[in-house]
C-alpha positions in Angstrom: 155.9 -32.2 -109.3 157.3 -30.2 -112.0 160.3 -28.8 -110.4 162.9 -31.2 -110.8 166.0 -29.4 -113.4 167.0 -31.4 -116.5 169.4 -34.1 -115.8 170.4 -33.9 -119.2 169.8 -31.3 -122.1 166.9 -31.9 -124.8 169.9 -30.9 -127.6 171.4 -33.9 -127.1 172.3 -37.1 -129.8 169.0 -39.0 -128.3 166.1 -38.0 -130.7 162.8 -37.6 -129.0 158.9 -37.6 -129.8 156.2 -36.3 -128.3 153.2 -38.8 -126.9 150.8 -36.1 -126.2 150.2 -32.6 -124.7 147.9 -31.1 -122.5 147.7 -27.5 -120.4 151.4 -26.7 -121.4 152.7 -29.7 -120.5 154.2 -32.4 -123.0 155.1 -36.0 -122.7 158.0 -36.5 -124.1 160.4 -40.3 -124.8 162.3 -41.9 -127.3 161.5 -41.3 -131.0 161.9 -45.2 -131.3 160.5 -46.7 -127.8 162.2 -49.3 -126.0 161.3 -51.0 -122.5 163.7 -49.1 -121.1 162.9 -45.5 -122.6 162.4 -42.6 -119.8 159.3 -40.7 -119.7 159.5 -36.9 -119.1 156.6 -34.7 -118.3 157.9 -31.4 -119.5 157.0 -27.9 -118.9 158.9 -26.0 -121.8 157.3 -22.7 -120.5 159.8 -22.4 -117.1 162.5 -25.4 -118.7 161.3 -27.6 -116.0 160.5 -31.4 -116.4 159.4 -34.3 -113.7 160.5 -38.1 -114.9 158.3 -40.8 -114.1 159.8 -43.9 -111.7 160.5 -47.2 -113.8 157.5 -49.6 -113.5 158.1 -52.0 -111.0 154.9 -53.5 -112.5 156.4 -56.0 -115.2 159.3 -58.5 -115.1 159.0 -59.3 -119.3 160.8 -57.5 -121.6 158.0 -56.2 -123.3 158.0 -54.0 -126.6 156.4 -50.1 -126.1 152.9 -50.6 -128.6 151.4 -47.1 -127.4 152.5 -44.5 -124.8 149.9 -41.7 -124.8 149.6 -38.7 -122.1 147.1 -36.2 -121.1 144.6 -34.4 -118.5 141.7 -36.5 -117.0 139.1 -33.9 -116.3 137.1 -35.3 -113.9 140.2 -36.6 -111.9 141.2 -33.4 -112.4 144.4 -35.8 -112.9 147.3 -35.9 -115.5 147.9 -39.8 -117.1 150.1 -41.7 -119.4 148.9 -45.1 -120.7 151.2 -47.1 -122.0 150.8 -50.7 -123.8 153.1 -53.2 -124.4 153.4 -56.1 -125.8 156.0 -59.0 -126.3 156.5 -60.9 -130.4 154.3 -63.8 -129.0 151.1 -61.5 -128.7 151.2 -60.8 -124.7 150.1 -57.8 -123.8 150.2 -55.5 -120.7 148.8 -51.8 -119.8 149.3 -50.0 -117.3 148.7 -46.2 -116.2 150.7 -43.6 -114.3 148.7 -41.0 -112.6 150.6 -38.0 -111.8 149.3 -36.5 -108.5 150.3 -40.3 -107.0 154.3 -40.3 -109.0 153.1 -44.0 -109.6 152.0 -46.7 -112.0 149.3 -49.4 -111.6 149.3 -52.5 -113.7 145.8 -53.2 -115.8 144.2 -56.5 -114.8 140.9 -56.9 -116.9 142.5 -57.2 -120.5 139.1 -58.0 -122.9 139.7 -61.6 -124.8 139.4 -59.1 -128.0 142.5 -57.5 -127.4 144.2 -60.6 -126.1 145.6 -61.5 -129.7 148.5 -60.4 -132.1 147.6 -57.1 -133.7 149.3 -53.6 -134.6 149.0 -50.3 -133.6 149.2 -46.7 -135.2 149.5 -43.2 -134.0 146.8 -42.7 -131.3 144.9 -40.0 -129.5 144.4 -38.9 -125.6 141.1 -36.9 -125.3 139.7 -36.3 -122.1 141.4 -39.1 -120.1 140.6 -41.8 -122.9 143.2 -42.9 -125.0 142.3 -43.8 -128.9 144.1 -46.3 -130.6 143.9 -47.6 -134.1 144.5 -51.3 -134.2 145.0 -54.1 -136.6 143.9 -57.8 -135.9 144.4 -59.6 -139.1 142.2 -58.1 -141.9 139.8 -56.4 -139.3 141.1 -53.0 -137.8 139.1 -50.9 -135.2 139.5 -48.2 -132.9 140.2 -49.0 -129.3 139.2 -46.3 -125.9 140.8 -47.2 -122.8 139.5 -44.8 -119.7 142.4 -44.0 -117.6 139.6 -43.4 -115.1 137.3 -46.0 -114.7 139.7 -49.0 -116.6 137.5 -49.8 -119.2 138.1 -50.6 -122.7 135.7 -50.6 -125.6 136.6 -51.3 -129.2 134.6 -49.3 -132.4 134.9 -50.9 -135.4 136.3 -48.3 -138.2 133.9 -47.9 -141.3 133.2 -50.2 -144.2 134.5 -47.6 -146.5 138.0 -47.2 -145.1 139.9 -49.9 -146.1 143.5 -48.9 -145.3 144.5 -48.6 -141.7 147.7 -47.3 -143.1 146.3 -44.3 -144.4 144.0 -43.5 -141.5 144.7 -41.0 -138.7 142.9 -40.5 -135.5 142.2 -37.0 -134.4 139.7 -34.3 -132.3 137.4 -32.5 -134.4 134.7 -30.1 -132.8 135.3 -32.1 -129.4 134.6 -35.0 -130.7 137.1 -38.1 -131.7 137.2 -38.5 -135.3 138.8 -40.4 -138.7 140.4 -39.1 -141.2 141.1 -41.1 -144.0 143.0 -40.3 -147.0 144.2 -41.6 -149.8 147.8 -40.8 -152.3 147.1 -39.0 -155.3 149.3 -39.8 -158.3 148.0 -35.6 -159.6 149.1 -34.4 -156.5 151.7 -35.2 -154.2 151.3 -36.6 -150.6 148.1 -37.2 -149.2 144.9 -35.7 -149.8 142.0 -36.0 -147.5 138.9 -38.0 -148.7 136.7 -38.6 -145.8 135.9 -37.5 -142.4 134.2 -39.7 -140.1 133.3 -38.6 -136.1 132.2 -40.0 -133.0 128.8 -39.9 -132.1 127.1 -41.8 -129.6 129.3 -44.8 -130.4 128.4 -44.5 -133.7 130.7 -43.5 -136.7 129.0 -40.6 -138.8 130.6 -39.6 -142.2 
């Protein structure tokens, strides 16, 4: 799969980001996603990249919310979960699976995700992707299993009450929030609390 030469070099004037890496591959598109953006799977070890077909999924212009990649252990499978939605709230996921070069269009969408609502950097950790969204004054963390198609939704902690200054990361194999806070002593952001995973539970 990954033997296909660069059509184009990474140098050029098109700024990239990365959406995710896993076993020395990277998933690399557009710093600023667009409908159209191309999706590379890169190998920066032999300078080798694969690029995902177009979706033939969707006829709506939809706007990128998440694209997130990674390994899927027990498919022993590489993924990239994208979701998109349009200004009017609809919303569509779908999932490429790499050993197939395809992409499969989501059905079951929960009514709880069905609404207008934001989304911030997420996280792909063992074939789940995290996201942190925003539905009016309530945020939560959403998982999406790019194995079995399910979704679930955790509710972030009373005590965080920014979204905005909330990142979602791995800690000791487990998901976890990290919440901080800007310090007017200091400058940037300093961490304040740490919150994990467990059992579907948040634990400070």
């Amino acid at each position: 799969k990954l033997c296909s030469k660069l059509s184009h070099p990474l140098g050029s004037t098109n700024r990239y980001g990365i959406y995710g890496s896993s076993n020395g591959l990277v998933c690399i598109s557009d710093e600023i996603l667009n409908f159209d953006s191309p999706i590379h799977i890169w190998n920066p070890s032999v300078k080798k990249f694969t690029t995902p077909p177009m979706s033939t999924n969707i006829n709506v212009k939809f706007t990128y919310v998440a694209l997130q990649f990674g390994f899927h252990p027990r498919l022993n499978d590489y993924k990239i979960v994208r979701m998109m939605r349009t200004n009017k709230g609809a919303l569509a996921v779908e999932v490429y699976t790499l050993r197939t070069d395809s992409w499969k269009m989501i059905e079951a969408i929960p009514p709880w995700l069905k609404c207008t609502w934001q989304h911030h950097k997420g996280m792909f950790f063992k074939g789940v992707a995290y996201n942190i969204i925003v539905k009016g004054p309530i945020f939560s963390i959403m998982s999406f299993d790019s194995g079995s198609e399910e979704f679930e939704e955790f509710i972030a902690p009373d005590s965080i009450c920014s979204p905005s200054e909330l990142c979602i990361d791995v800690y000791k194999e487990q998901i976890c929030l990290l919440f901080s806070f800007y310090s007017c002593e200091e400058e940037g952001m300093v961490p304040n609390d740490l919150w994990v995973l467990q059992e579907k539970q948040w634990k400070q």
